[in-house]
N, CA, C and O atoms as a GROMACS GRO file, in nm:
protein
  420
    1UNK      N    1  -2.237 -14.694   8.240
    1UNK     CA    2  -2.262 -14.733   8.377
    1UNK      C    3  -2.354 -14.628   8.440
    1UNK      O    4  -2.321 -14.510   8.433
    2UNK      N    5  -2.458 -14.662   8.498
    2UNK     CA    6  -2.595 -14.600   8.552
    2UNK      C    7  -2.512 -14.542   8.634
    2UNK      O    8  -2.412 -14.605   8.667
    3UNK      N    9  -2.533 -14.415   8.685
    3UNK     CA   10  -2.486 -14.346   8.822
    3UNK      C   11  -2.570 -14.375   8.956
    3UNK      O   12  -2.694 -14.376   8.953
    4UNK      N   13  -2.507 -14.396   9.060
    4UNK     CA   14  -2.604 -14.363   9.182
    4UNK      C   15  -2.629 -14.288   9.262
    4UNK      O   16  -2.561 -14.273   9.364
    5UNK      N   17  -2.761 -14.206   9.226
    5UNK     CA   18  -2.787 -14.097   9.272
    5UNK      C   19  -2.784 -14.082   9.400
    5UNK      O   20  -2.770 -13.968   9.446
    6UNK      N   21  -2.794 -14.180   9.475
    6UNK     CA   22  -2.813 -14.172   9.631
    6UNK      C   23  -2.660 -14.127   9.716
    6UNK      O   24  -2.633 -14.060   9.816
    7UNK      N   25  -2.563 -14.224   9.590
    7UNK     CA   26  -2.398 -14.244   9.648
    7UNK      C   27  -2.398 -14.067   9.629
    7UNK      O   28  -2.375 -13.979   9.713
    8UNK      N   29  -2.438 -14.054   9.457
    8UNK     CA   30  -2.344 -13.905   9.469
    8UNK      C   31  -2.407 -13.784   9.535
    8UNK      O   32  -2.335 -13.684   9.547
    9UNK      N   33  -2.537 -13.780   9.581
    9UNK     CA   34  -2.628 -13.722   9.619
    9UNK      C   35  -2.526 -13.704   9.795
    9UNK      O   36  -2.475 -13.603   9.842
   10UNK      N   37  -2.530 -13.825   9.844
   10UNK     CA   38  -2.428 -13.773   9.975
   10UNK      C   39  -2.294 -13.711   9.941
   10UNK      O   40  -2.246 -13.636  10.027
   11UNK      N   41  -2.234 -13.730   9.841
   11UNK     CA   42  -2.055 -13.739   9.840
   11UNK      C   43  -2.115 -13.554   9.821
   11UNK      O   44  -2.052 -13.462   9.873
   12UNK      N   45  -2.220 -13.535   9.752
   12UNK     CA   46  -2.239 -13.375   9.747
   12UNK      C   47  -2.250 -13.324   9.851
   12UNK      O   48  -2.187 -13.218   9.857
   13UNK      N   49  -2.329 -13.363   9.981
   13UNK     CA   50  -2.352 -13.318  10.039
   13UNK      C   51  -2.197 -13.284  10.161
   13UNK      O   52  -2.170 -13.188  10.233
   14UNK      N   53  -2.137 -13.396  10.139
   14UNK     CA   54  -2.008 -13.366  10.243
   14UNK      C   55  -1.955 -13.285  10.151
   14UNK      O   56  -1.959 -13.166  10.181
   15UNK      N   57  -1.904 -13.315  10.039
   15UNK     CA   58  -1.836 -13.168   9.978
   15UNK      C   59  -1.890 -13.015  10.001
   15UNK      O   60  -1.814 -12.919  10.009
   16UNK      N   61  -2.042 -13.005  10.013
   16UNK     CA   62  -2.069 -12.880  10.097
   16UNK      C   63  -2.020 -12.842  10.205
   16UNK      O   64  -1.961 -12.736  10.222
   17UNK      N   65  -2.041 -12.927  10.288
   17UNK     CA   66  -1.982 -12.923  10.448
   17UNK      C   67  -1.850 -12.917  10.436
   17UNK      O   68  -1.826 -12.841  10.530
   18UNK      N   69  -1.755 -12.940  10.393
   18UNK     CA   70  -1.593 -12.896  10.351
   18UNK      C   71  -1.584 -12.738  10.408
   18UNK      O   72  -1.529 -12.714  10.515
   19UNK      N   73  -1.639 -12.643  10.333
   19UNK     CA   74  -1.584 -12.562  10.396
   19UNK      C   75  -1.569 -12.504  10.552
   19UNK      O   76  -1.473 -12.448  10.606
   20UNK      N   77  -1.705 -12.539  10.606
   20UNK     CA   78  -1.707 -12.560  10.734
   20UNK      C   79  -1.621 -12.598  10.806
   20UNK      O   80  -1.584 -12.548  10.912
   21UNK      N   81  -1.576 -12.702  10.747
   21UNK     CA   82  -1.488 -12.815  10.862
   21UNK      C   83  -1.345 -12.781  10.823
   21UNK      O   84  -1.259 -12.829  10.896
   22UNK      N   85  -1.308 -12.713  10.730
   22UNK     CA   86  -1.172 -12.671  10.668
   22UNK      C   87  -1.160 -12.533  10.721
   22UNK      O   88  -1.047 -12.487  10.702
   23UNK      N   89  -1.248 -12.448  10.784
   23UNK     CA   90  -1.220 -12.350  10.852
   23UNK      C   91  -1.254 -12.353  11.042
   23UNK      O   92  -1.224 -12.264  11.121
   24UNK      N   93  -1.310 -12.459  11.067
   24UNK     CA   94  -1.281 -12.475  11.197
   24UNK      C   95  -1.132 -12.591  11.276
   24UNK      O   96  -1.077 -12.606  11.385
   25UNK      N   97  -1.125 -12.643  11.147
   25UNK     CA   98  -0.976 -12.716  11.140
   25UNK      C   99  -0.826 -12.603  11.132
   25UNK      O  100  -0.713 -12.614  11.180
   26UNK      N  101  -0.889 -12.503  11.052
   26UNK     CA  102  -0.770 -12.374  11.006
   26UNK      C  103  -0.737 -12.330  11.150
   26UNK      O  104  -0.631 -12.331  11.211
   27UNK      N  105  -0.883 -12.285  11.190
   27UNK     CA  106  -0.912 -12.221  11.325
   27UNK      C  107  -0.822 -12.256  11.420
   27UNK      O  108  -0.722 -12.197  11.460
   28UNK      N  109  -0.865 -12.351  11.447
   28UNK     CA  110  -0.774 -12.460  11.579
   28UNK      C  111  -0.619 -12.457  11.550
   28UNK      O  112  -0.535 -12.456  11.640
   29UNK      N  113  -0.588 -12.455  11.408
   29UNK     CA  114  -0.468 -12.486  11.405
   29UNK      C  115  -0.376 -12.361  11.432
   29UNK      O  116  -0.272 -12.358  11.498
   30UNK      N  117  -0.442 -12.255  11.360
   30UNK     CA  118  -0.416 -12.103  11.382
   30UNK      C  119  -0.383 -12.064  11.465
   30UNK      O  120  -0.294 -11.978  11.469
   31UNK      N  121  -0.459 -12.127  11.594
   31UNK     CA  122  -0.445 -12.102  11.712
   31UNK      C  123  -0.337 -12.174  11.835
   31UNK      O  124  -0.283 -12.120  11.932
   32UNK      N  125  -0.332 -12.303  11.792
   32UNK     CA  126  -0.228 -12.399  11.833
   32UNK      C  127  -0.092 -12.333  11.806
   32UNK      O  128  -0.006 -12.328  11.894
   33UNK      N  129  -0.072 -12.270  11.660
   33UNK     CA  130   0.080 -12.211  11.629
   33UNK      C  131   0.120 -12.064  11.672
   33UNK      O  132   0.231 -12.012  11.663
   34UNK      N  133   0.008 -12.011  11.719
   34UNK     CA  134   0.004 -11.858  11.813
   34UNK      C  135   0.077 -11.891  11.891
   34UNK      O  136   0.063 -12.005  11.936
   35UNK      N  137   0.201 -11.794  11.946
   35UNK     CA  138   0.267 -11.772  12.035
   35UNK      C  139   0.206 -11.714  12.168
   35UNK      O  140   0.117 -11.632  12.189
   36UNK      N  141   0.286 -11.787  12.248
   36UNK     CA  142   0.231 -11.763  12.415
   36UNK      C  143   0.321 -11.742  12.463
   36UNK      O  144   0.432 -11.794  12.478
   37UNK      N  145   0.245 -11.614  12.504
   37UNK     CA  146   0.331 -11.574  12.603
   37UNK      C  147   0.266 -11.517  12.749
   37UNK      O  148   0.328 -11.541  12.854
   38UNK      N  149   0.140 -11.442  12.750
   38UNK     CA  150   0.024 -11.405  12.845
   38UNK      C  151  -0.094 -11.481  12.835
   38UNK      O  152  -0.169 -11.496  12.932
   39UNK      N  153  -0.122 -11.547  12.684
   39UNK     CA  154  -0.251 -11.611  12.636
   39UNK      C  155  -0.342 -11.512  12.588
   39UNK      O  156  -0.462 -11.532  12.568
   40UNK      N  157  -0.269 -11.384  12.565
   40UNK     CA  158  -0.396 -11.260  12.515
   40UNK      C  159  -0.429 -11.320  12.412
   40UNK      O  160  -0.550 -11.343  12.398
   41UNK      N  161  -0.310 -11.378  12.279
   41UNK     CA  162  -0.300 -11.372  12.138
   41UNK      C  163  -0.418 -11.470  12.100
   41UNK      O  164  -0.505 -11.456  12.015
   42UNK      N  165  -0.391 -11.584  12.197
   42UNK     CA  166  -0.491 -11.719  12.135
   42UNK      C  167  -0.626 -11.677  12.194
   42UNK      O  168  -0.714 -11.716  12.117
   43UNK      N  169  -0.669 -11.620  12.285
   43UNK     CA  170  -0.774 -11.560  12.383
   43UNK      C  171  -0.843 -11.452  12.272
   43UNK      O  172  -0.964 -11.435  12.252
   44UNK      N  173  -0.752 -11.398  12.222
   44UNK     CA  174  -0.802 -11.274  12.157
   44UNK      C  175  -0.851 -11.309  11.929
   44UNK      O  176  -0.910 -11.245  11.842
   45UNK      N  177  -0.790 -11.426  11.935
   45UNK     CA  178  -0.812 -11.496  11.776
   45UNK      C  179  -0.939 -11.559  11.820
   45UNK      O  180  -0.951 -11.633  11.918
   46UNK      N  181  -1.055 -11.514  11.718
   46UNK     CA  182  -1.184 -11.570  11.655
   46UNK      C  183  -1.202 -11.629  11.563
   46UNK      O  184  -1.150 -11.609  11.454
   47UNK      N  185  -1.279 -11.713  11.591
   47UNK     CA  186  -1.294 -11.745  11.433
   47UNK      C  187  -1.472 -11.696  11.347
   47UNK      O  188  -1.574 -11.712  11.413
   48UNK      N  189  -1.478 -11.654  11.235
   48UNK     CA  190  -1.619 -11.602  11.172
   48UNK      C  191  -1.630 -11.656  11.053
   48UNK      O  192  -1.610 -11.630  10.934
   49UNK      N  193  -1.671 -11.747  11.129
   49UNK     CA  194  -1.744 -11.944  11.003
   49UNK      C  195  -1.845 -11.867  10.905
   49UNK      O  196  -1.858 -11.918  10.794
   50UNK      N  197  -1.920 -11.744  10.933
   50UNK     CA  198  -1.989 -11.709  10.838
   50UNK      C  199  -1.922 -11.634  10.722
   50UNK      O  200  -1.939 -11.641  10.600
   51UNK      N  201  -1.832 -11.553  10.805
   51UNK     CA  202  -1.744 -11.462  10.647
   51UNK      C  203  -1.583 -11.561  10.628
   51UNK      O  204  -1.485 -11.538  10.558
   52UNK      N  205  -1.612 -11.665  10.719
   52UNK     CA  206  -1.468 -11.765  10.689
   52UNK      C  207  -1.378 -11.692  10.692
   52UNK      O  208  -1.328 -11.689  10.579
   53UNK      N  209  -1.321 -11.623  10.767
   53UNK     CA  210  -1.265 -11.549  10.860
   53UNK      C  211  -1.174 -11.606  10.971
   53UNK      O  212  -1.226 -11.713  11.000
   54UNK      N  213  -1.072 -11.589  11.043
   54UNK     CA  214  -0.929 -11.564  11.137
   54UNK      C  215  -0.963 -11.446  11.179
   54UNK      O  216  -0.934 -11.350  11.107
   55UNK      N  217  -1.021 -11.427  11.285
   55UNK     CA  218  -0.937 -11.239  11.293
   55UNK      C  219  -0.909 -11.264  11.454
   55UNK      O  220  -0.977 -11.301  11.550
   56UNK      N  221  -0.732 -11.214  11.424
   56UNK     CA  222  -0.666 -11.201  11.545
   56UNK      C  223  -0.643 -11.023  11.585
   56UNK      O  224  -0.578 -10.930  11.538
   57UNK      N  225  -0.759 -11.050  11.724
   57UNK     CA  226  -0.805 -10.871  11.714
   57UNK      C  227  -0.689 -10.842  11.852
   57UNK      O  228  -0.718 -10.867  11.969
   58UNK      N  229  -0.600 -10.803  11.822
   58UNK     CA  230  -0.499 -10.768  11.929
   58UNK      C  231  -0.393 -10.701  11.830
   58UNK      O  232  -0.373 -10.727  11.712
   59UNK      N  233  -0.330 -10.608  11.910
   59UNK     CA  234  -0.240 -10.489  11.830
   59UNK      C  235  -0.085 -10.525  11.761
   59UNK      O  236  -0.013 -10.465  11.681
   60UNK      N  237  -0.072 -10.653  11.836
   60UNK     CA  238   0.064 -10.691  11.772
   60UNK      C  239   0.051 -10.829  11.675
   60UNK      O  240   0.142 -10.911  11.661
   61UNK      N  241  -0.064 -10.836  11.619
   61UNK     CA  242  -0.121 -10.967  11.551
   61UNK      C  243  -0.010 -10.985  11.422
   61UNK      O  244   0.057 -11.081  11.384
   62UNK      N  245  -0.027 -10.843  11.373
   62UNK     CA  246   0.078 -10.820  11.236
   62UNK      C  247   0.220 -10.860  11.245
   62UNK      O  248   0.288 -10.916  11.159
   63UNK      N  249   0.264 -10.812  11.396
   63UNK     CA  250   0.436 -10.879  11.405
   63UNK      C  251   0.406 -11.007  11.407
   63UNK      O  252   0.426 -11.056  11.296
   64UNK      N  253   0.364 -11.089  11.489
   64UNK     CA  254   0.345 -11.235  11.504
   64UNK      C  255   0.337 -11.285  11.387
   64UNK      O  256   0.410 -11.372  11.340
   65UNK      N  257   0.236 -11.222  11.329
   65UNK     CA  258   0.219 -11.304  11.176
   65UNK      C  259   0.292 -11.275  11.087
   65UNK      O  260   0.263 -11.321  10.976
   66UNK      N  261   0.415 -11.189  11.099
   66UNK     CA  262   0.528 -11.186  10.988
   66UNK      C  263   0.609 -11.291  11.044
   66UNK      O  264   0.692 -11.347  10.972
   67UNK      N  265   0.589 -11.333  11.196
   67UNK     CA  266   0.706 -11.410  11.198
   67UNK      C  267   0.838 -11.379  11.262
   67UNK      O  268   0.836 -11.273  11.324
   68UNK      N  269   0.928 -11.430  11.262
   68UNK     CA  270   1.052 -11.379  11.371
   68UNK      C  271   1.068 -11.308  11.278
   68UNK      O  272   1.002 -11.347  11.182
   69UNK      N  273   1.166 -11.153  11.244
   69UNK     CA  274   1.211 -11.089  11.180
   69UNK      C  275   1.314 -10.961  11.230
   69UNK      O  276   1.321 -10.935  11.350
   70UNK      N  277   1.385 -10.893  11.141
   70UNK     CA  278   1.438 -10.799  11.187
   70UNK      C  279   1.394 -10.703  11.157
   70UNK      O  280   1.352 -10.708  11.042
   71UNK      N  281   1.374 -10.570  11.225
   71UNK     CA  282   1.324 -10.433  11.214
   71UNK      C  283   1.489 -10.304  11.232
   71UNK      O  284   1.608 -10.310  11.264
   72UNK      N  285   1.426 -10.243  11.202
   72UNK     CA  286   1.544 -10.091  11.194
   72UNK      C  287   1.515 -10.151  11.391
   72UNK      O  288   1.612 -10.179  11.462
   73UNK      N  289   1.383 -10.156  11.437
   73UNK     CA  290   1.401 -10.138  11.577
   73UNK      C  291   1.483 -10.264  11.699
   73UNK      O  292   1.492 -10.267  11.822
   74UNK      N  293   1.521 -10.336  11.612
   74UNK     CA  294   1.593 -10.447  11.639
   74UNK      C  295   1.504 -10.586  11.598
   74UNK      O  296   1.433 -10.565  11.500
   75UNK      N  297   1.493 -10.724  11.653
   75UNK     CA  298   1.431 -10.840  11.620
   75UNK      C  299   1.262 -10.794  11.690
   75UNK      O  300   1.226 -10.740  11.794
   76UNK      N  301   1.183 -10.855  11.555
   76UNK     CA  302   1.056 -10.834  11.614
   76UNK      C  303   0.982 -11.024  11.615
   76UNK      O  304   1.049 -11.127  11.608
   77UNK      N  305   0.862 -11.016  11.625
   77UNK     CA  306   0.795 -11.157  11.664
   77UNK      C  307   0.811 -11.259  11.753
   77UNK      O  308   0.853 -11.251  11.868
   78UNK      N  309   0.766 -11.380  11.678
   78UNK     CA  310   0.837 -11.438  11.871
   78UNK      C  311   0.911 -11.587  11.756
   78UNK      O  312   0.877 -11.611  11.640
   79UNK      N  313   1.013 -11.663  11.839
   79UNK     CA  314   1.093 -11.805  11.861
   79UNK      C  315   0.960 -11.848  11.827
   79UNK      O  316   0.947 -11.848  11.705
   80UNK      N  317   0.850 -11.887  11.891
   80UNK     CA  318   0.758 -11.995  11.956
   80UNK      C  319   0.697 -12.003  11.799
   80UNK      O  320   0.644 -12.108  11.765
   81UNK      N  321   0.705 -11.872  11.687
   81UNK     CA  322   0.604 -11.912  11.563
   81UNK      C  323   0.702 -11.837  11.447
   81UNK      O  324   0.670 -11.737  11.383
   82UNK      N  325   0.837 -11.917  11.436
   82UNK     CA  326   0.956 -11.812  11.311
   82UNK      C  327   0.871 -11.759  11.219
   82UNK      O  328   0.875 -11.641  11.184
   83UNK      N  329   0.770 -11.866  11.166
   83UNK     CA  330   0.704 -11.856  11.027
   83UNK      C  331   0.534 -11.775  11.023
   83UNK      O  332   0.448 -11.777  10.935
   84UNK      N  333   0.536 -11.704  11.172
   84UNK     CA  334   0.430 -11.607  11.130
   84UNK      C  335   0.290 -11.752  11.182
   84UNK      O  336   0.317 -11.856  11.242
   85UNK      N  337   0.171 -11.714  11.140
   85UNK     CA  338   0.059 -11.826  11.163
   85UNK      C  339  -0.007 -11.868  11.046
   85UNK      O  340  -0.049 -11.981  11.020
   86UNK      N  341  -0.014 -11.741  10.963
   86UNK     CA  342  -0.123 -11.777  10.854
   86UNK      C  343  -0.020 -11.859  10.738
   86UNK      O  344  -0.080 -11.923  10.652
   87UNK      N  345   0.080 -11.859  10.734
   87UNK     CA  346   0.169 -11.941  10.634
   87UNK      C  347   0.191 -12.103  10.648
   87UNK      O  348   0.202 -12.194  10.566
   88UNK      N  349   0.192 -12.092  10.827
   88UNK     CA  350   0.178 -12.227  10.847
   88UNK      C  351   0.063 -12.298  10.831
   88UNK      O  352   0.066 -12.420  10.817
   89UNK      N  353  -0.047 -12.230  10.832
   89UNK     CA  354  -0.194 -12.265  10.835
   89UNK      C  355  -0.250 -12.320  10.706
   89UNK      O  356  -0.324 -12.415  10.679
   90UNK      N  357  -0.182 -12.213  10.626
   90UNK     CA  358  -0.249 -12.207  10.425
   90UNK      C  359  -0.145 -12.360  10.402
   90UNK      O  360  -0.187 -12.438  10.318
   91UNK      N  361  -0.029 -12.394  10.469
   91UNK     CA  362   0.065 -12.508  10.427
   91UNK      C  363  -0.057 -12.640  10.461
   91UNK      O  364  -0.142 -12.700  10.395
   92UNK      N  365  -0.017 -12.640  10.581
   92UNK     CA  366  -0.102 -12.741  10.610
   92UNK      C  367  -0.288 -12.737  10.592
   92UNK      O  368  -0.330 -12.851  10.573
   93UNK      N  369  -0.346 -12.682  10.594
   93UNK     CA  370  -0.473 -12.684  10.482
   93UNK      C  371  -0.452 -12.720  10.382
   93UNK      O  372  -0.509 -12.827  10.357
   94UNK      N  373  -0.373 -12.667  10.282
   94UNK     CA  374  -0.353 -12.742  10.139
   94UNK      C  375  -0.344 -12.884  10.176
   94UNK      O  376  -0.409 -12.962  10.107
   95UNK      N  377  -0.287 -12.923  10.256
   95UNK     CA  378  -0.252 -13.094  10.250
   95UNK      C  379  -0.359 -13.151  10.341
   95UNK      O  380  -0.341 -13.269  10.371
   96UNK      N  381  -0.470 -13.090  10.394
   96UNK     CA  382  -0.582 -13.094  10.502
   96UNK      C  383  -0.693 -13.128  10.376
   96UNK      O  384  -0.777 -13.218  10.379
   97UNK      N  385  -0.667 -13.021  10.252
   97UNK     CA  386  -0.810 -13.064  10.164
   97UNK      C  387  -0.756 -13.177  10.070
   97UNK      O  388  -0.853 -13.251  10.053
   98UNK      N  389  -0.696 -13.204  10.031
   98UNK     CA  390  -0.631 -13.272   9.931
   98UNK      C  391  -0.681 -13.436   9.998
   98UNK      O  392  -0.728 -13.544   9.961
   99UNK      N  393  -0.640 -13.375  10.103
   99UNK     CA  394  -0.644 -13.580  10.183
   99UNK      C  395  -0.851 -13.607  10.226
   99UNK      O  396  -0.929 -13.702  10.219
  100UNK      N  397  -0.858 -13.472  10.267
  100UNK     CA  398  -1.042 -13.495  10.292
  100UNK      C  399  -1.099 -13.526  10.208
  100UNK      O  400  -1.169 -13.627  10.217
  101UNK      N  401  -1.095 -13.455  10.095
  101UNK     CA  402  -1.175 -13.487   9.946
  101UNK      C  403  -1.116 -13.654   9.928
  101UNK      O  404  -1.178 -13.759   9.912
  102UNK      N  405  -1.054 -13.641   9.932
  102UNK     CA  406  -0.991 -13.854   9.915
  102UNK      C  407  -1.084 -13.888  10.008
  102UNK      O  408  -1.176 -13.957   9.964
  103UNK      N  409  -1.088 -13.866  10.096
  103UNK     CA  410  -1.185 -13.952  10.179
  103UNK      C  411  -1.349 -13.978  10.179
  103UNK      O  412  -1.401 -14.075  10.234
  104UNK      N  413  -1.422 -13.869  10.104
  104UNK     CA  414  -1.545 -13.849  10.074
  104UNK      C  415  -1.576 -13.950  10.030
  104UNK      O  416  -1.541 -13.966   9.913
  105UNK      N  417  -1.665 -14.082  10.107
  105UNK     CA  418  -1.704 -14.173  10.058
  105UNK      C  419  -1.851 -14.144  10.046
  105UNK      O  420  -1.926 -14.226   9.994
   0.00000   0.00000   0.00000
């Protein structure tokens, strides 16, 4: 069966664009599961589409992103995100590319 260059010639071209759209999708979501409490955290998370990049530039980014937990100094993180951001993020991405690539018509 002859291939068609034209069909697979696009289906290539959206599979390029994937990563793009799988890190401004991460982005948003990253940011949706940030805890609020002042709005520094979500105010202060970027996103850098060129090095595909998250960076949440604020000093308590690391507790948040472990998640609710206990410390020698008592409970650290917040209720609003138990599971930290980037765990929830890498979950749902996995099931974000799995279903896009299905869709590449």
């Amino acid at each position: 069966m002859p291939v068609d260059k034209t069909k697979f010639d696009n289906k290539m071209k959206k599979l390029l664009l994937t990563p793009d759209k799988v890190m401004t999708e991460a982005y948003k979501f990253f940011v949706d599961v940030t805890p609020i409490d002042t709005g520094y955290a979500k105010a202060n998370t970027k996103l850098k589409l060129k090095q595909r990049t998250i960076e949440a530039k604020y000093k308590y980014a690391s507790i948040l992103d472990k998640g609710r937990h206990r410390t020698s100094k008592g409970m650290r993180g917040s209720n609003q995100a138990p599971n930290g951001m980037t765990t929830p993020t890498i979950d749902k991405f996995k099931q974000y590319i799995k279903s896009y690539v299905k869709t590449i018509k």
